[in-house]
Structures are given as C-alpha cells and as structure tokens.
N, C-alpha and C positions, 0 to 999 in steps of 0.2 A: 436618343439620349438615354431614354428608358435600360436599354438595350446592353448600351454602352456601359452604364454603373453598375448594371445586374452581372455581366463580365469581369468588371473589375473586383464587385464583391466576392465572387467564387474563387476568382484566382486570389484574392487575399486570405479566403476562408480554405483553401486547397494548403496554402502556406501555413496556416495556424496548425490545421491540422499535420499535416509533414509530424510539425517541431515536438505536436502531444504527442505522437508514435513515436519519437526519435528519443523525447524523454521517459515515456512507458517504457521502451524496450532495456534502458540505462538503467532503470529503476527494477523491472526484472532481474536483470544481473544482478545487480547490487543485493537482491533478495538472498539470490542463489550463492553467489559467492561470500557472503556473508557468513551464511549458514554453514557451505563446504568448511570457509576460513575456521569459523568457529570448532567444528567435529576433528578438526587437522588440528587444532590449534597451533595452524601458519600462521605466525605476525605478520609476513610479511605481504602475504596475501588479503589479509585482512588492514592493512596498510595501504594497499590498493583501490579496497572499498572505501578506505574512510579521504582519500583524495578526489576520487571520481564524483564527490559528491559536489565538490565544487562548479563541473559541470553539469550535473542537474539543478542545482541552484539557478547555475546563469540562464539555462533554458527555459526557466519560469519569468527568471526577468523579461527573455527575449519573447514568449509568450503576449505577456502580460503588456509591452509593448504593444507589441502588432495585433492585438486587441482593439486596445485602445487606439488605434491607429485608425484603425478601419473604422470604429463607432464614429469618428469623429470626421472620417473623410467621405463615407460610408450613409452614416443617416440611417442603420438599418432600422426596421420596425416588427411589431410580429416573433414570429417563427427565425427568424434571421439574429434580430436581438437577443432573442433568448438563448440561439446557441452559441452567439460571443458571451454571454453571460454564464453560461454553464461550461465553458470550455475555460474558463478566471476558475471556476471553483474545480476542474479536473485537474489542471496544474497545480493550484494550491493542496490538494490533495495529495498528489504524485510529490511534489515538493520534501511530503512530510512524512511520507511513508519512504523516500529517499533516508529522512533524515534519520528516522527509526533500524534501516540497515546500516546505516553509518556509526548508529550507538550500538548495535550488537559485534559489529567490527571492533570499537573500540574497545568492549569488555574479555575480546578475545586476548589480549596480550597481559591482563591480570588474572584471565582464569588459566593460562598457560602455565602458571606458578605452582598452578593445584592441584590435586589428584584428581581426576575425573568421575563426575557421577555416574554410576554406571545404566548403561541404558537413555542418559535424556539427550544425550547429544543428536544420537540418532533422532528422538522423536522430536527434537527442535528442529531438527533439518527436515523431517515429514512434512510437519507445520509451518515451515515456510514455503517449500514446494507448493501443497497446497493453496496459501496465500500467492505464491506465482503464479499460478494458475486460475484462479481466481482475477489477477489480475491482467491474464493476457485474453480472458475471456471479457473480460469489461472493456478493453482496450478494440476488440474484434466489436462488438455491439454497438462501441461509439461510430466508428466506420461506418458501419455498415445499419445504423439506425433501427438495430434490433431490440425490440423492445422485450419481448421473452427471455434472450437470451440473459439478459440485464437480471429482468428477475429469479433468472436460475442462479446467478452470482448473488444475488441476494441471501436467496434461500439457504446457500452453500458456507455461511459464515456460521452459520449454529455448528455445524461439523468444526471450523476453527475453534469456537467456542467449546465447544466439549474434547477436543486434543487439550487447550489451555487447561482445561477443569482438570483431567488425568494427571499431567505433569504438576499442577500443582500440589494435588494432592501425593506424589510421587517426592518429591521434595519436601513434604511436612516429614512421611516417614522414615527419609534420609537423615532429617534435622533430628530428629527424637531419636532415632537409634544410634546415630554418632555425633555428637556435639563437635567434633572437629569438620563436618559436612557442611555446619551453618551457612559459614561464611561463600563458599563456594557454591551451594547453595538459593542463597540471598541469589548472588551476581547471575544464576541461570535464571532464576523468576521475574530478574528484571526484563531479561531477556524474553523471556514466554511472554511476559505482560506486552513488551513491545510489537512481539510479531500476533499479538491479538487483536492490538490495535491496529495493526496492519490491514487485517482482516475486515475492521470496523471501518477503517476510510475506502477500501476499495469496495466496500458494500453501500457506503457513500453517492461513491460515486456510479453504481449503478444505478443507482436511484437519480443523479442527477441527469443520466441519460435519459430515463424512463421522463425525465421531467420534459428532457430535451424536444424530444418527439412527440408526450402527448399534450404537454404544458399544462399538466398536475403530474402530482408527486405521488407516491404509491398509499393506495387508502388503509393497508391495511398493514398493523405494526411488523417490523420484521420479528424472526422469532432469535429471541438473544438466551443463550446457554453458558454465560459465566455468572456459577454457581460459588464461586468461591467467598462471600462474605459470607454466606450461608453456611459452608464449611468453616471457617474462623468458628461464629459463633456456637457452632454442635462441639 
C-alpha cells in the first residue's frame, strides 16, 4: 500500500512538474519577445505577448489545482510537502513575472508614437535576456534539485540590478537635456523598473528551491544594487 501511494505521489508530482516547465518556458518567451516587440516597436508582436499571457495565467490555475489535489489525496509530509508548497510559490512567481512582460508589451504600442531613446532600447533588451537567462537557469536547478546552481542565480541579479542603476541614470540625462524626452522617457523606466523586478522574483524563486532541497532559506542577505533613491536624492 506503502508502495502503491509513493507511485501515485511521483506520477502526480512528475505532472506538476511538466506544467512549471511548460509555464517557465512561456514565460521566457514572453520575456524575449517583449523585449524584441519593444526594440521593433511591433504592435503587433507585442500584441501577441500581451494575449499569451492568458495562458500562463491559466497554467497557474492548473498548477495550483493539482497541488492541492495531491495534498489532499496525497497526505504528503516532510520533504514531499514542502515541495508542493514551494512549487504554489514558483508558479505564483512565474505568474507575475509573466505579467510584468505583458505590461512591457503593452507600453510598446505608446512608445511607438515616440522618437526613440537613443541607445536604451538595446540595453532593455540586454537586461531582459539576462533576466531570461536567469530564469531558465532556476527552472534547470528546480529539475534537477541543484542547489549551487540556484545560488549562482541568486548572486547574478546584482548584475540586473546595476544594468537597471545605468539606464536609469541614462534617462535622467535624457530628461534634463531635452524636456520633450520626459514623457518617453518616464514610459522606458517603467519599463526597466519592471524587468528589475523581474530579476527580483526569479531570484526569489531561487531561493525557494534552495529552501526546497535543503528546508532552510539562504542565511546570508542576497546582495541588492538598486542604487537609484540614492541617485534622486544626490
């Protein structure tokens, strides 16, 4: 009997997993094609992103389901529990850094109006790669129960964090040297703020693998590089 639930638990926990991979990888895209959308500024591309997100939405549902499915049919305890529990906060995660590419899509078809900043588009499309990358290395660690690996993703969002600090300070000296850059401006920082945040949830959620496998969370602060109130206030 033993035997028989430990069976059933794997093949339900084979299936959770699938659906986080099938959402991670949707969510990549979403990153990448956002970004290109944005640099093109294709509407219609970026039209594409802001659809797609409907089915990562639903993937969470379906997640978050068969979660709860298996707790309840399941009885898991331990090590078992904790990775249905850590796998609710990976989708919630992926969910929301979904939605964050779906708001950089949407600002594409206003800044399409604009003259373009020179130079940040490319570095916003840097820093999202980056952030993709970052997040197909978390998605590899959860697999594969790597606990290093997790913390190198960790370590690697101070690097987001200091591309974010550049561009923003790239965008103050746009705003002050032409007052007609403001506005276009503004709409790219919303932008960097978001794929910073980006950067913040998938560092997240390396940490909640890191929780996964050793069942503590990482002892020592991660190191964070947005410097920018700091710049306000100078």
């Amino acid at each position: 009997m033993n035997e028989h639930i430990s069976s059933a638990y794997d093949r339900d926990l084979e299936k959770i997993q699938a659906l986080i991979m099938k959402m991670g990888g949707l969510v990549e895209h979403a990153i990448l094609e956002g970004a290109k959308a944005l640099e093109a500024r294709d509407i219609e591309a970026a039209e594409v992103v802001r659809k797609a997100d409907k089915i990562i939405d639903a993937l969470e549902e379906e997640i978050n389901e068969e979660a709860a499915r298996t707790i309840a049919l399941r009885a898991p305890v331990s090590k078992d529990l904790r990775t249905l529990l850590s796998v609710l906060k990976l989708a919630s995660s992926l969910e929301r850094v979904g939605d964050y590419a779906k708001n950089m899509a949407k600002r594409t078809s206003v800044l399409a109006e604009m003259k373009p900043i020179n130079g940040t588009d490319a570095a916003l499309r840097r820093m999202g790669k980056e952030v993709q990358a970052m997040l197909r290395d978390v998605l590899d660690a959860y697999v594969r129960s790597d606990v290093d690996l997790a913390e190198n993703v960790r370590q690697r969002d101070l690097e987001v964090d200091q591309m974010y600090n550049a561009l923003f300070r790239e965008f103050l000296t746009f705003m002050m040297e032409d007052p007609r850059n403001i506005t276009a401006c503004m709409h790219m920082h919303f932008i960097a703020k978001n794929v910073e945040r980006m950067g913040d949830l998938v560092t997240n959620m390396a940490e909640q693998v890191i929780y996964m496998v050793t069942g503590e969370m990482p002892d020592e602060d991660r190191p964070k590089g947005d410097k920018t109130s700091s710049m306000l206030t100078e």
